[in-house]
C-alpha positions in Angstrom: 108.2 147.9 113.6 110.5 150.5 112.3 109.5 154.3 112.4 109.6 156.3 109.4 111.3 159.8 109.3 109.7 161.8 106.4 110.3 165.3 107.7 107.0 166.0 107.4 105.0 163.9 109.8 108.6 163.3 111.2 111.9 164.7 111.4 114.9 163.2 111.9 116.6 165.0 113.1 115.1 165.1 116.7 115.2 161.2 116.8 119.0 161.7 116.4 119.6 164.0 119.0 117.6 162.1 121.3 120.2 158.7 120.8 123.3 161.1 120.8 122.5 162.1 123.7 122.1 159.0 125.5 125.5 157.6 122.9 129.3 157.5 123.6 130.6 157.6 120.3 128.7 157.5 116.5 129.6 156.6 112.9 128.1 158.3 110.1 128.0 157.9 106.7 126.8 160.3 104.1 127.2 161.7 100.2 126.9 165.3 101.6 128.5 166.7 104.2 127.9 170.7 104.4 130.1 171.9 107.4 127.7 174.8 108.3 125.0 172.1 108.7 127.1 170.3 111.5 125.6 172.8 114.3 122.6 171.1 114.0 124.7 168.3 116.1 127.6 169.6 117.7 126.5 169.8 120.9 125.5 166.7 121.8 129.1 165.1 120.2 130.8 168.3 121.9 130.5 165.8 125.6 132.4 163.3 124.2 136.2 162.8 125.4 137.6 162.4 121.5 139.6 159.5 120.2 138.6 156.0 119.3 136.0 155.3 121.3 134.4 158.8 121.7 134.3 160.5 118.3 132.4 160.9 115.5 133.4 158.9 112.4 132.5 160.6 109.8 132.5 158.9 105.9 132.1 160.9 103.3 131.1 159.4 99.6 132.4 160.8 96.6 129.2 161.9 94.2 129.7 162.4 90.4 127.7 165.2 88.8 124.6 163.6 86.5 126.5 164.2 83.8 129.6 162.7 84.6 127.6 159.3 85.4 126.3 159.6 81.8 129.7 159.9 80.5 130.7 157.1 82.1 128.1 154.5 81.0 128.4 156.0 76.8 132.0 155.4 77.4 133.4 152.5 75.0 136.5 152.5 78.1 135.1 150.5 81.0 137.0 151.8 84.2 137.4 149.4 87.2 137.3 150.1 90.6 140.7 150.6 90.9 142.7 154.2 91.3 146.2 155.0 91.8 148.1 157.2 94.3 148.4 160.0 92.1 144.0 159.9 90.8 143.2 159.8 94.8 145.7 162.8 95.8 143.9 164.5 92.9 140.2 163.6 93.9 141.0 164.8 97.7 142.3 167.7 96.3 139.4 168.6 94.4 136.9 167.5 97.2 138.8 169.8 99.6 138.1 172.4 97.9 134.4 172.2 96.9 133.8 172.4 100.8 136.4 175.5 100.8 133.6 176.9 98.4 130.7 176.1 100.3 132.2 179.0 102.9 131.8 181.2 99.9 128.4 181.1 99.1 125.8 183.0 101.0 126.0 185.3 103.7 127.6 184.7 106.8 125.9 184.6 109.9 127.5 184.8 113.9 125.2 181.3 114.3 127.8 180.0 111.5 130.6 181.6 112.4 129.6 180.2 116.0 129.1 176.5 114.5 132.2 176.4 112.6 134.8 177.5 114.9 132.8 174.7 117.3 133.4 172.2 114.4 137.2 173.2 114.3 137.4 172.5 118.1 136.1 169.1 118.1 138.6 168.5 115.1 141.4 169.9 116.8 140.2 167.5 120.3 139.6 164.4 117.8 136.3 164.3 118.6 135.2 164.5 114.8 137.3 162.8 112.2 136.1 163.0 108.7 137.6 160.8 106.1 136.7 160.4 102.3 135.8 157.3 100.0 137.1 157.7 96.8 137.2 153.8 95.5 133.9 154.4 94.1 131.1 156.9 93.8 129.2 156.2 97.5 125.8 157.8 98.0 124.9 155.8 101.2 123.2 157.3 104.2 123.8 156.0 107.7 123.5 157.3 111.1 125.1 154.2 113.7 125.0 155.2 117.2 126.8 153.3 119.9 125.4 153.1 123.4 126.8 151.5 126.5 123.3 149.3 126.9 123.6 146.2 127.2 120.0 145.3 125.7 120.5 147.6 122.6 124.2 148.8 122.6 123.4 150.6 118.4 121.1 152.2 117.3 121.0 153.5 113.6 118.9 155.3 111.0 119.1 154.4 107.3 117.3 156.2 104.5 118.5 159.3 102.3 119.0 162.1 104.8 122.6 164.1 104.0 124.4 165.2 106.9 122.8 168.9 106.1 120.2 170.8 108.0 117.3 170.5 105.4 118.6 166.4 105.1 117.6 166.1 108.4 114.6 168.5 109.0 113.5 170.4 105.9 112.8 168.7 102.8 111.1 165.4 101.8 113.3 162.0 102.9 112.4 159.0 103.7 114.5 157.0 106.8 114.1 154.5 109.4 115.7 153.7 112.4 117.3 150.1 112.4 117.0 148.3 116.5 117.4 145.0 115.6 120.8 143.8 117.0 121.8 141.7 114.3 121.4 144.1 111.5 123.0 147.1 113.3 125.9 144.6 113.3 126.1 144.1 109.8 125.3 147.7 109.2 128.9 148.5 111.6 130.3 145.8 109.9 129.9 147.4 106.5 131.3 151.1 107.7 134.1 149.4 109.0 135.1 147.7 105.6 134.6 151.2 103.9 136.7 153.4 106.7 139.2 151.1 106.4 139.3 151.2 102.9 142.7 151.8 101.5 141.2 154.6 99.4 139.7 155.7 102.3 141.4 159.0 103.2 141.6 161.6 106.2 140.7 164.8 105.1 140.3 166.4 108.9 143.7 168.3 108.5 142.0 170.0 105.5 139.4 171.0 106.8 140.3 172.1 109.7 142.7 174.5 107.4 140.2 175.4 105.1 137.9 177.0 108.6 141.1 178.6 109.7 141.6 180.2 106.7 137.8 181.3 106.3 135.9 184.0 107.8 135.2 181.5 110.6 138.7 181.9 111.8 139.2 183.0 115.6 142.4 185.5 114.5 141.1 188.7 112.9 142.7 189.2 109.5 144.9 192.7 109.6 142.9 195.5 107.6 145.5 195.9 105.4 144.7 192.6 104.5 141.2 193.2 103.5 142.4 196.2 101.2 145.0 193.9 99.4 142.0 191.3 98.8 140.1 194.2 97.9 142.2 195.7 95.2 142.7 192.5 94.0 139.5 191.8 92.9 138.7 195.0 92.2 141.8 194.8 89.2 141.0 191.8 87.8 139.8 193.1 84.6 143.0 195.4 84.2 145.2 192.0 84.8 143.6 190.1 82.8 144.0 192.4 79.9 147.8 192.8 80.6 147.7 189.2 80.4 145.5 189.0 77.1 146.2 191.6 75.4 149.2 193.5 74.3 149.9 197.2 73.0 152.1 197.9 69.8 155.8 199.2 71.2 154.6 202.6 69.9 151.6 202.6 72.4 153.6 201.1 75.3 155.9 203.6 75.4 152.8 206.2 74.7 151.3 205.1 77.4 154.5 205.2 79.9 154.5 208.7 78.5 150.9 209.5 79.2 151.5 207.8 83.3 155.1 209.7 83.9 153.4 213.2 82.8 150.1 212.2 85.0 152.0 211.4 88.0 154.4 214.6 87.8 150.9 216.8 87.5 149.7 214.9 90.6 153.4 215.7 92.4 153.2 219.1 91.4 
């Protein structure tokens, strides 16, 4: 009989570091990936060697906001599930960058900080690549864990857990791990189709960037640096109003007047 992973009579998340600690290499598949959340797992996939064989494969599905499905089933325009070159360079554009902005919200902790520049490493060693689906919306959960047991080499959990702490511990989900041999081998087949998906893409590059450029970065910025983002931000209002608005030539060349006799009182 298959347990049941609630996370509240039981959490998942122990279960899965139990069999990553026993596996060689895993396969995951989720809708969410949120890269702070990967410390809850790093450690355990930090022992592997990296590249085929010991990694983590990690298959991210592309979700449309509720209101984009809605558009799409009023639409008179029935889209297949076919894209071109130029719609996929576009979606793994945009997708790279809502996980730039997940680094912007909240406050950052050293335990993130910590977890992320871990997450760069294992990157960087091949230990973790991370590719995204874009064919079609995928909202799958899977957690396939490969052991070298003879008696049950996979192992894999299947419910609606995203790879994000409260996913896996917090709130209300509903999983179950998966033993029997011949549907963890359908379930491996199935991943396999999907990561080698033509419209499957890498995306590890990118976010190995978009950590390097973060606050998780291991190079401290330059202060001058921080004053320049600073003053930036801080004159945003004033640019957009050059941008916006414009004075009549009689008060540009007032207001030139006004700067060139404020700056001489300041010299003198």
């Amino acid at each position: 009989m298959p347990r049941i992973f609630d996370n509240i009579d039981h959490s998942l998340l122990p279960a899965l570091r139990e069999t990553l600690a026993l596996s060689e290499r895993a396969d995951f598949c989720v809708g969410y990936f949120n890269l702070r959340g990967w410390k809850a797992l790093d450690e355990w996939i930090d022992r592997w060697s990296g590249g085929p064989g010991h990694c983590c494969r990690l298959l991210v599905g592309m979700q449309r906001l509720p209101q984009d499905y809605l558009n799409a089933a009023l639409s008179v325009f029935r889209d297949g599930n076919d894209i071109d070159n130029q719609t996929a360079l576009r979606l793994k554009k945009k997708l790279a960058e809502d996980f730039r902005q997940q680094l912007m919200v909240g406050v950052p902790t050293n335990e993130d900080e910590a977890g992320l520049r871990r997450l760069a490493a294992q990157i960087r060693a091949k230990k973790v690549v991370v590719k995204l689906f874009l064919r079609h919306s995928l909202h799958a959960k899977l957690y396939l864990l490969f052991r070298p047991d003879p008696i049950s080499p996979t192992i894999g959990y299947l419910g609606s857990s995203n790879l994000t702490f409260a996913g896996l511990s917090q709130q209300g989900e509903l999983n179950i791990d998966v033993l029997d041999h011949d549907a963890c081998q359908k379930l491996a087949r199935w991943f396999e189709d999907r990561w080698e998906d033509r419209w499957c893409v890498d995306i590890s590059d990118e976010l190995l960037g978009i950590i390097e450029e973060s606050w998780a970065r291991e190079d401290l910025l330059p202060p001058y640096y921080v004053y320049l983002k600073m003053a930036y931000h801080l004159s945003q209002e004033a640019r957009t109003g050059l941008s916006e608005f414009r004075l009549p030539r009689r008060g540009r060349i007032q207001g030139a007047t006004d700067h060139l006799l404020a700056w001489a009182l300041q010299v003198c």
